[in-house]
N, CA, C and O atoms as a GROMACS GRO file, in nm:
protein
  424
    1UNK      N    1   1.787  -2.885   0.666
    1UNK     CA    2   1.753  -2.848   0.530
    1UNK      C    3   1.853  -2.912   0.436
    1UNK      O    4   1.972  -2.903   0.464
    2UNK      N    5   1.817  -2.975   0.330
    2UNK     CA    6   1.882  -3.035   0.212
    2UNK      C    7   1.920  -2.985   0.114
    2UNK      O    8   1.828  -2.995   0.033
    3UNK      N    9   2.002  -2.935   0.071
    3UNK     CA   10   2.032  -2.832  -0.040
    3UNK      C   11   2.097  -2.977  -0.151
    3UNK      O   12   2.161  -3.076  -0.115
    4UNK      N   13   2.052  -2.940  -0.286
    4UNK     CA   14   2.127  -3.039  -0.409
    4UNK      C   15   2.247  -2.990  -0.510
    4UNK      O   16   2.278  -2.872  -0.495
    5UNK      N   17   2.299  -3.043  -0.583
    5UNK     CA   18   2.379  -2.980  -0.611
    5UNK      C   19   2.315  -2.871  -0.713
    5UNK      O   20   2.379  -2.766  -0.718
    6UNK      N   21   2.180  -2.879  -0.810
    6UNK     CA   22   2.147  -2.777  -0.899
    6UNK      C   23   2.114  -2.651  -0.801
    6UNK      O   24   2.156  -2.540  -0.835
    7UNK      N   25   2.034  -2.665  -0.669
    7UNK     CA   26   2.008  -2.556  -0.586
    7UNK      C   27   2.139  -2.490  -0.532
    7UNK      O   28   2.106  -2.390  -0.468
    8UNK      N   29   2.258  -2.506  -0.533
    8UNK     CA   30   2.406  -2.457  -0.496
    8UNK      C   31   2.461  -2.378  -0.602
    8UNK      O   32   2.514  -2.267  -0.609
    9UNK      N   33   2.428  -2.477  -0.688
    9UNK     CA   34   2.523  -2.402  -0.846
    9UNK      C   35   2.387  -2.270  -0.868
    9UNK      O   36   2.442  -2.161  -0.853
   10UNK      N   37   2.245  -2.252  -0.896
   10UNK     CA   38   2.186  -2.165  -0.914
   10UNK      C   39   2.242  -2.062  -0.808
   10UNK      O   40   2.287  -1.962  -0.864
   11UNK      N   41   2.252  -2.058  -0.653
   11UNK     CA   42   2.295  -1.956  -0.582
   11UNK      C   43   2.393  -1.938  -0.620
   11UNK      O   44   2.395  -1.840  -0.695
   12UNK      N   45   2.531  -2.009  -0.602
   12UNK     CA   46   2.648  -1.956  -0.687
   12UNK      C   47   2.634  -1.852  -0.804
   12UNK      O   48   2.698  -1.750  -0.777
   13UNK      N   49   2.592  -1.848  -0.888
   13UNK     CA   50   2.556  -1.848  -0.962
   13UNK      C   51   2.500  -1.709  -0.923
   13UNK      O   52   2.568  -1.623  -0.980
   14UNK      N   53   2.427  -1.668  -0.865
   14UNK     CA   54   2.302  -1.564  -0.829
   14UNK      C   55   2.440  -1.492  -0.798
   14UNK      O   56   2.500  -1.421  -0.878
   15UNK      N   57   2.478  -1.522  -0.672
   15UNK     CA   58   2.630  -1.463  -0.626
   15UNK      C   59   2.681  -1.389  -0.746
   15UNK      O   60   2.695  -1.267  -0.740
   16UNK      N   61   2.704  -1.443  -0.832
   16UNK     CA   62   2.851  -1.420  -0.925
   16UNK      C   63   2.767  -1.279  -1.003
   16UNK      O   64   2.814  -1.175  -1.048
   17UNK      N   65   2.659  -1.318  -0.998
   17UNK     CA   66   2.593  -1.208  -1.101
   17UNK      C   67   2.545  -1.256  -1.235
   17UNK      O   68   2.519  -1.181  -1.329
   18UNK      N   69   2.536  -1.386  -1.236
   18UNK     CA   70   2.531  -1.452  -1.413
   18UNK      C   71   2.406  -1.516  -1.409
   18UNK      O   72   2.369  -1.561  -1.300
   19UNK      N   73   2.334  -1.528  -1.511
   19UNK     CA   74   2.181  -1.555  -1.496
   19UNK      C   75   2.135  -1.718  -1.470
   19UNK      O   76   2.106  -1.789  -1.566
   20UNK      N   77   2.134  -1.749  -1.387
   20UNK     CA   78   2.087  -1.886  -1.375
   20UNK      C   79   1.929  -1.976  -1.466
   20UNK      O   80   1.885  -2.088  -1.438
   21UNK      N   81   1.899  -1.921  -1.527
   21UNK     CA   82   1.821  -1.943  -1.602
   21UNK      C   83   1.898  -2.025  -1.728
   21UNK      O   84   1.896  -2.144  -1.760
   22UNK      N   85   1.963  -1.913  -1.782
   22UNK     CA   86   2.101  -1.986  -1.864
   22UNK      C   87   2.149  -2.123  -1.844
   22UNK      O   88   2.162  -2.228  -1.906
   23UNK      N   89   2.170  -2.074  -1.727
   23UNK     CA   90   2.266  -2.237  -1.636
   23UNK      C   91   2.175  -2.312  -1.633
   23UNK      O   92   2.224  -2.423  -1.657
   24UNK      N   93   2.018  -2.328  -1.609
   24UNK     CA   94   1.977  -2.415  -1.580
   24UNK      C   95   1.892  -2.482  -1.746
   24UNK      O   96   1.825  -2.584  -1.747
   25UNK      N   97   1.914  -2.410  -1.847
   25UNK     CA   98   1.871  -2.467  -1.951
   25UNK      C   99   1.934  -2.523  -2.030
   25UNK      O  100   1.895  -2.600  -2.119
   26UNK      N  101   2.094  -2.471  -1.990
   26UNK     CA  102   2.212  -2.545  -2.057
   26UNK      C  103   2.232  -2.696  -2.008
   26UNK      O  104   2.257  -2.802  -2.066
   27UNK      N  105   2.209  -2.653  -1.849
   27UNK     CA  106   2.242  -2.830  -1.781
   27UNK      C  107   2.138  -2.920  -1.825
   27UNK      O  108   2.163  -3.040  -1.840
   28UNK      N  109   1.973  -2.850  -1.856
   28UNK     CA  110   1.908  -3.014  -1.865
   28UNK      C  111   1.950  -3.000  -2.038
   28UNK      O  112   1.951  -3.116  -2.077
   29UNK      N  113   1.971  -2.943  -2.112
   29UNK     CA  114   1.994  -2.987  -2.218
   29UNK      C  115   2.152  -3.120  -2.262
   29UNK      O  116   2.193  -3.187  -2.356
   30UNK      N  117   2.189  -3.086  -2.105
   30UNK     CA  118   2.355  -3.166  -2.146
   30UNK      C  119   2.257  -3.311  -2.055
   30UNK      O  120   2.290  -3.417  -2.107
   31UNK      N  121   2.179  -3.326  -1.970
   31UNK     CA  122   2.104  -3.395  -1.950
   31UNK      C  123   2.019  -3.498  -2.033
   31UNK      O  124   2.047  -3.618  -2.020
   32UNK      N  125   1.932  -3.466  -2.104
   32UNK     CA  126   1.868  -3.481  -2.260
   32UNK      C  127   2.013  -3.540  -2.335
   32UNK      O  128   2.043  -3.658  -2.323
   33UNK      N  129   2.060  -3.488  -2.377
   33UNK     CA  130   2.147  -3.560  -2.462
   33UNK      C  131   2.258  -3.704  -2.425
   33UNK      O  132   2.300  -3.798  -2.492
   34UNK      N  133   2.275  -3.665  -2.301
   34UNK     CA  134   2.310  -3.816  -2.213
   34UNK      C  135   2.215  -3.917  -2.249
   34UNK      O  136   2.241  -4.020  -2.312
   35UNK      N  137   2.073  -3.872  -2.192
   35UNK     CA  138   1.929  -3.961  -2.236
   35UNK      C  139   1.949  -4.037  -2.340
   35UNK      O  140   1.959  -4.160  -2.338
   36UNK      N  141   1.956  -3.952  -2.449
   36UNK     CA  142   1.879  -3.923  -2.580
   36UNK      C  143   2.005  -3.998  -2.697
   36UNK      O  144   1.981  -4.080  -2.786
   37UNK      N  145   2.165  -3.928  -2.653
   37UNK     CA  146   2.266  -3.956  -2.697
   37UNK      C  147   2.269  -3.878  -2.865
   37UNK      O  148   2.319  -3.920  -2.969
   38UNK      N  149   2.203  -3.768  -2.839
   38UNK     CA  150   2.228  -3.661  -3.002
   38UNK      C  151   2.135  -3.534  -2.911
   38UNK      O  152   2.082  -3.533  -2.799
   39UNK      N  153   2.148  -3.434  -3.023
   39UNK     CA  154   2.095  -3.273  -3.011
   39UNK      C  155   1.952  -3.313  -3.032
   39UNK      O  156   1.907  -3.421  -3.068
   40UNK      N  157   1.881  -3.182  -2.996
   40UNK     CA  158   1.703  -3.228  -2.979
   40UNK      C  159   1.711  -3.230  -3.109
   40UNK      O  160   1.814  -3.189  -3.161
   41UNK      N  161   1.595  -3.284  -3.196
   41UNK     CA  162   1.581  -3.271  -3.316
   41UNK      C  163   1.525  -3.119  -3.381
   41UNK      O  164   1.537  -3.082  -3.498
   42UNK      N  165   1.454  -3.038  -3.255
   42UNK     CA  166   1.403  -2.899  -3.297
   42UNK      C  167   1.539  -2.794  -3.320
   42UNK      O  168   1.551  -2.712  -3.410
   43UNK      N  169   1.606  -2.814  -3.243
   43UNK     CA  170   1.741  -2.718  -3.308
   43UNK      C  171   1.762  -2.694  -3.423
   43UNK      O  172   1.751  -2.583  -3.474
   44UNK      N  173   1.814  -2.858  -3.510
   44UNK     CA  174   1.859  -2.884  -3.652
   44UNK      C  175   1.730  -2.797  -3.729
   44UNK      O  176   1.745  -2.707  -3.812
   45UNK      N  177   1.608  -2.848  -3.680
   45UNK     CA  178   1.477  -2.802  -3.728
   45UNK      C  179   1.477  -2.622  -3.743
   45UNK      O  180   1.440  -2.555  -3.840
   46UNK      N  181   1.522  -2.585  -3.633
   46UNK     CA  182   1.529  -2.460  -3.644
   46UNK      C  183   1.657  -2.400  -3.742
   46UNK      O  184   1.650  -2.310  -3.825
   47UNK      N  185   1.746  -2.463  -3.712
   47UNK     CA  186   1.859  -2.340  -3.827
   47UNK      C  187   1.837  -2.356  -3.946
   47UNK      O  188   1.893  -2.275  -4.021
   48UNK      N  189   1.746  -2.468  -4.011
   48UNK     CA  190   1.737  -2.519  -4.121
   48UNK      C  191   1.648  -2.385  -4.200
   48UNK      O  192   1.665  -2.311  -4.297
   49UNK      N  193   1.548  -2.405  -4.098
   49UNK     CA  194   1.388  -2.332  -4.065
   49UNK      C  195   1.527  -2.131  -4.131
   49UNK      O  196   1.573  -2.091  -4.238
   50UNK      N  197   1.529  -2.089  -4.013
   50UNK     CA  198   1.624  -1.982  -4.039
   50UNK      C  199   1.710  -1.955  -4.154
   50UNK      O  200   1.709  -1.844  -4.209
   51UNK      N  201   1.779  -2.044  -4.189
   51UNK     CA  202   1.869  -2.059  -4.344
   51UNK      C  203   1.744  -2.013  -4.456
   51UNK      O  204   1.745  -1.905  -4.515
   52UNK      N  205   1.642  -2.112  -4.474
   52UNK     CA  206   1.576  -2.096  -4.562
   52UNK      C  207   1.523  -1.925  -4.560
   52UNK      O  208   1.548  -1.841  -4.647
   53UNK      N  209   1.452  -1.909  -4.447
   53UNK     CA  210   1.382  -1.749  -4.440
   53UNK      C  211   1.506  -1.660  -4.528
   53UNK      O  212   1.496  -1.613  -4.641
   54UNK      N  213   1.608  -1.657  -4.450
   54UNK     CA  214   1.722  -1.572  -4.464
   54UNK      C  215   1.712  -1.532  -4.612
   54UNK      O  216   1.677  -1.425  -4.661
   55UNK      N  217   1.768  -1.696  -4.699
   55UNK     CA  218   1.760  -1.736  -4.859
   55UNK      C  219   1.628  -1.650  -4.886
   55UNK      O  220   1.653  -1.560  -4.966
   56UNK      N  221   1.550  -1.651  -4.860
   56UNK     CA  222   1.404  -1.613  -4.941
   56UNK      C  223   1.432  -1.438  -4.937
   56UNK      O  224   1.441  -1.365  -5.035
   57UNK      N  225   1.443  -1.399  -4.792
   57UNK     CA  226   1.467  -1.271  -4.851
   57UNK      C  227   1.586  -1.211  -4.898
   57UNK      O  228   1.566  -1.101  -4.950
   58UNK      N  229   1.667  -1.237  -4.897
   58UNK     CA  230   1.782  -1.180  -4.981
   58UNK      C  231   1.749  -1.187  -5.124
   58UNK      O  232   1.750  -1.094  -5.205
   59UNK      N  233   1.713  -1.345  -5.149
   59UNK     CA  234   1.634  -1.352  -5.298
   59UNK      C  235   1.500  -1.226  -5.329
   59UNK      O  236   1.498  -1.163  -5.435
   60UNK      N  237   1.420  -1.210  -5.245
   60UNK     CA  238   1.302  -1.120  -5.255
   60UNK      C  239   1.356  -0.984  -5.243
   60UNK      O  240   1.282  -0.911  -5.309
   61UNK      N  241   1.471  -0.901  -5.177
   61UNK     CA  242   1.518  -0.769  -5.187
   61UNK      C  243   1.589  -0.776  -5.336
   61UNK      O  244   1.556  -0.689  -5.416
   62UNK      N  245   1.684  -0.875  -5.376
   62UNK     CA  246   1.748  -0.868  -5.484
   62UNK      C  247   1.601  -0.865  -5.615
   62UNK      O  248   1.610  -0.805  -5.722
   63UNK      N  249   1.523  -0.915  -5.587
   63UNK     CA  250   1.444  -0.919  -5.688
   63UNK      C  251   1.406  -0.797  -5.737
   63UNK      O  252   1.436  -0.746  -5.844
   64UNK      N  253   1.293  -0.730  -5.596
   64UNK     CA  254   1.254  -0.620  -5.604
   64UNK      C  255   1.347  -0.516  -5.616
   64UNK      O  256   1.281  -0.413  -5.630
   65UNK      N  257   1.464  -0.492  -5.616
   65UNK     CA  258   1.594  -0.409  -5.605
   65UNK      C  259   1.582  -0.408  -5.777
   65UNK      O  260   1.565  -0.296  -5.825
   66UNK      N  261   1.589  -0.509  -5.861
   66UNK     CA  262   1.579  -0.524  -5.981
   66UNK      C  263   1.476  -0.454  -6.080
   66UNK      O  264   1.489  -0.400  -6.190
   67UNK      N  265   1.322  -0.489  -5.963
   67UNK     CA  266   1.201  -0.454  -6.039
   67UNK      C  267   1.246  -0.308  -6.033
   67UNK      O  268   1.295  -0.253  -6.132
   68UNK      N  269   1.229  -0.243  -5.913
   68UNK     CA  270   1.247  -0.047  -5.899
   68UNK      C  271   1.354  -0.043  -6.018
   68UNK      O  272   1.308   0.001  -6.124
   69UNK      N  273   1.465  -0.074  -6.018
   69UNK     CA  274   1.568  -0.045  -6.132
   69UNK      C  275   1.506  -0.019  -6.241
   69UNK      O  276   1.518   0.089  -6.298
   70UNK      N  277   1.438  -0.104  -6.281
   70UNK     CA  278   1.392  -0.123  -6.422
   70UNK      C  279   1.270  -0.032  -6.429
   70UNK      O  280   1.219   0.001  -6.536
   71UNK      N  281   1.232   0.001  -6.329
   71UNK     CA  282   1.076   0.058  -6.345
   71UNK      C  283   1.139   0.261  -6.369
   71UNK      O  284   1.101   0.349  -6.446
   72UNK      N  285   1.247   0.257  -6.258
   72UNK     CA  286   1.289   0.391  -6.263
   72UNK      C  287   1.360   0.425  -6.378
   72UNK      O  288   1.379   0.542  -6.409
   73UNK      N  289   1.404   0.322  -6.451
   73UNK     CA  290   1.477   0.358  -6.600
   73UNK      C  291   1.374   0.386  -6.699
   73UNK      O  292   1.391   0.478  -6.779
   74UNK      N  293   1.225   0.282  -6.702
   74UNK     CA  294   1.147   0.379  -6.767
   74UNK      C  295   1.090   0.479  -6.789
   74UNK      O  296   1.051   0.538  -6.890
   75UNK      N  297   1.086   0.502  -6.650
   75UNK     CA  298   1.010   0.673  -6.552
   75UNK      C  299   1.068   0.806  -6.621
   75UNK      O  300   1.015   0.910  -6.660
   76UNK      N  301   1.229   0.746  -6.618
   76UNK     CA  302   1.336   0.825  -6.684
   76UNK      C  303   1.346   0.876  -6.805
   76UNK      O  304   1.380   0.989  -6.839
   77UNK      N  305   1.302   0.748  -6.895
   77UNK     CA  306   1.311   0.778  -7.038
   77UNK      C  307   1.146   0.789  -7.053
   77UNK      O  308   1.107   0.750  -7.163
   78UNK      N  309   1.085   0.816  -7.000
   78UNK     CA  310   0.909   0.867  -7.017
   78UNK      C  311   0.841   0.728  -7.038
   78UNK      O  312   0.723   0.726  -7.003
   79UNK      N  313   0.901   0.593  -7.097
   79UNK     CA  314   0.875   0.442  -7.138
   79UNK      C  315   0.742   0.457  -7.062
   79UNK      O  316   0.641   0.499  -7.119
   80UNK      N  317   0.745   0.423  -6.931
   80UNK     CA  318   0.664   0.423  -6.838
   80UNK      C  319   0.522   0.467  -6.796
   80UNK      O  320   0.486   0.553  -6.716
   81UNK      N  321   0.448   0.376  -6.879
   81UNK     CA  322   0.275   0.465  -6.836
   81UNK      C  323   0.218   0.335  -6.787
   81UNK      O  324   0.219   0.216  -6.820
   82UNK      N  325   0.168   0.412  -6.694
   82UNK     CA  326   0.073   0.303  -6.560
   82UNK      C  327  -0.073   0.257  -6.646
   82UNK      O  328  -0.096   0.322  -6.748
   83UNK      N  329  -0.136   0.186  -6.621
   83UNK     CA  330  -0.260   0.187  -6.635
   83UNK      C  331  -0.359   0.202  -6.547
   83UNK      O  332  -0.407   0.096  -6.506
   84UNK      N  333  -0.410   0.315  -6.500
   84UNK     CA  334  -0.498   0.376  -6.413
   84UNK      C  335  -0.594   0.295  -6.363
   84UNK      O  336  -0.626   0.299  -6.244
   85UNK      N  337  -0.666   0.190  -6.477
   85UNK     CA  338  -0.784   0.125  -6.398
   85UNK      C  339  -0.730  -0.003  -6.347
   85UNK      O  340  -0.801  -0.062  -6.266
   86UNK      N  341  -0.612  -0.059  -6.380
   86UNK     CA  342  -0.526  -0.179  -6.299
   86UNK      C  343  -0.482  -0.138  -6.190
   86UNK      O  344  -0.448  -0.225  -6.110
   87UNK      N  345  -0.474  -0.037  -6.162
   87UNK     CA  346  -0.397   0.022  -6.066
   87UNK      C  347  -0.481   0.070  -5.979
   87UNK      O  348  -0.439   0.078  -5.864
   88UNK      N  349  -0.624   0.117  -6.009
   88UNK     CA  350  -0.680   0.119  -5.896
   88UNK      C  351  -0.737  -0.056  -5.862
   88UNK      O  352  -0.706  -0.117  -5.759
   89UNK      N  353  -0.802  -0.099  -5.945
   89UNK     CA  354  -0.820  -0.227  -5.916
   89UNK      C  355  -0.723  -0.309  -5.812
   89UNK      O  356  -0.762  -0.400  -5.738
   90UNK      N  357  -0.606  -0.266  -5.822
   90UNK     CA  358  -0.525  -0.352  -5.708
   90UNK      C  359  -0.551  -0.279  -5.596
   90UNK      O  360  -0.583  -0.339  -5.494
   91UNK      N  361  -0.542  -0.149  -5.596
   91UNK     CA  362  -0.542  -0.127  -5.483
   91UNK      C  363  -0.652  -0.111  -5.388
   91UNK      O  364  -0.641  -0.102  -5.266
   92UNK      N  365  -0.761  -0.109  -5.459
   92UNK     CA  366  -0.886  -0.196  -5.407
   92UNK      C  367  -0.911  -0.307  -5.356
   92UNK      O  368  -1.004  -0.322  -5.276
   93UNK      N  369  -0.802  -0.435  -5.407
   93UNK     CA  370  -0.818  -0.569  -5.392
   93UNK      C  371  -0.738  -0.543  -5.248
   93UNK      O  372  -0.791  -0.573  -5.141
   94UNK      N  373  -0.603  -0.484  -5.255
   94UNK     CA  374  -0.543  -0.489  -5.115
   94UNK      C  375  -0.607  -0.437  -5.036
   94UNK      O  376  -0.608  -0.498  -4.929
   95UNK      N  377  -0.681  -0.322  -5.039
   95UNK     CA  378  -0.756  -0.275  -4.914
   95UNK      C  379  -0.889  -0.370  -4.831
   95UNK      O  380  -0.925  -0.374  -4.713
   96UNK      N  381  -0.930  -0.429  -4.935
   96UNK     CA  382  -1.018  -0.500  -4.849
   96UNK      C  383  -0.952  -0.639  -4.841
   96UNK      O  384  -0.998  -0.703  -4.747
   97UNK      N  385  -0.859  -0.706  -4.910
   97UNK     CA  386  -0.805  -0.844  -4.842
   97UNK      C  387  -0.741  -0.751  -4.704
   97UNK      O  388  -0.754  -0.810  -4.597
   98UNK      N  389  -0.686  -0.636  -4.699
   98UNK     CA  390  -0.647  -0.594  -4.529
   98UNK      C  391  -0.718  -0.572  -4.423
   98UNK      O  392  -0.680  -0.579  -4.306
   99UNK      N  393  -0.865  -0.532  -4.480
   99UNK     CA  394  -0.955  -0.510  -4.408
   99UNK      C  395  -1.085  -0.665  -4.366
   99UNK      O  396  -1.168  -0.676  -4.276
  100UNK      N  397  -1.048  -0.758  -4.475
  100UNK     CA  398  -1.064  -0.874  -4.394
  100UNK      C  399  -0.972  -0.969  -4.305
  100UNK      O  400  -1.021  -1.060  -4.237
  101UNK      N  401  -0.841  -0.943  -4.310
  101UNK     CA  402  -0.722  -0.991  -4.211
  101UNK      C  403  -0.774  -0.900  -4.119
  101UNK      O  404  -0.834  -0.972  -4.040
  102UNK      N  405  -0.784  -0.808  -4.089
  102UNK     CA  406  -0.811  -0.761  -3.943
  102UNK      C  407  -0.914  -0.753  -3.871
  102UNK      O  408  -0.922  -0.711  -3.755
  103UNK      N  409  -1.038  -0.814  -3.974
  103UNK     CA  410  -1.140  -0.811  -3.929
  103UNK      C  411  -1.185  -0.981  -3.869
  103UNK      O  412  -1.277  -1.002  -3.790
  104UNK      N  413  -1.115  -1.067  -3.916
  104UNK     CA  414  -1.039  -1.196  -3.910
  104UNK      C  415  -0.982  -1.232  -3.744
  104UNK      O  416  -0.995  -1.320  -3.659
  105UNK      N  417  -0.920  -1.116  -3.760
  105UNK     CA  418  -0.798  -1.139  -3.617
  105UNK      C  419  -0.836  -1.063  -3.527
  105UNK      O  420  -0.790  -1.082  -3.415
  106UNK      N  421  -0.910  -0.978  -3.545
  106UNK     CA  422  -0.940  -0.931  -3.410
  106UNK      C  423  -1.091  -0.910  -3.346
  106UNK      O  424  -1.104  -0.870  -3.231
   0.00000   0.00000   0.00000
């Protein structure tokens, strides 16, 4: 029987208690880059990808953090009157754009 050196290091490995899965996605990636001579291009792609999400919502809580502020200061000083038929109107529009996403997807 022929054992290689990746089939040694995975048992080692099994031995020690440490996940060889790990080990074996780290080595072809140091593999690939010997090839290749740089990082995959989906990595860069990804933290970029991640940075941006991150940016959007911190921007989108700070926003809405702003809107409630302002909405509860009018609530406060009475400022604040809804308009009943806008207000159902939206929430009409959301119920059935939700009820065609799920009727869509499943």
């Amino acid at each position: 029987m022929k054992l290689d050196a990746h089939q040694t290091a995975g048992a080692a490995a099994q031995a020690a208690g440490q996940n060889t899965a790990i080990e074996g996605v780290h080595r072809g990636d140091v593999d690939r880059k010997a090839k290749v001579g740089s990082l995959p291009q989906d990595q860069l792609e990804l933290s970029r990808l991640v940075s941006d999400i991150t940016r959007a919502e911190t921007i989108g809580v700070a926003r809405r953090a702003g809107l409630v502020k302002g909405l509860a200061k009018l609530h406060r000083t009475g400022a604040y009157v809804p308009d009943p038929a806008a207000l159902s109107r939206k929430l009409i529009e959301q119920a059935l754009a939700s009820t065609e996403s799920e009727n869509q997807s499943g």
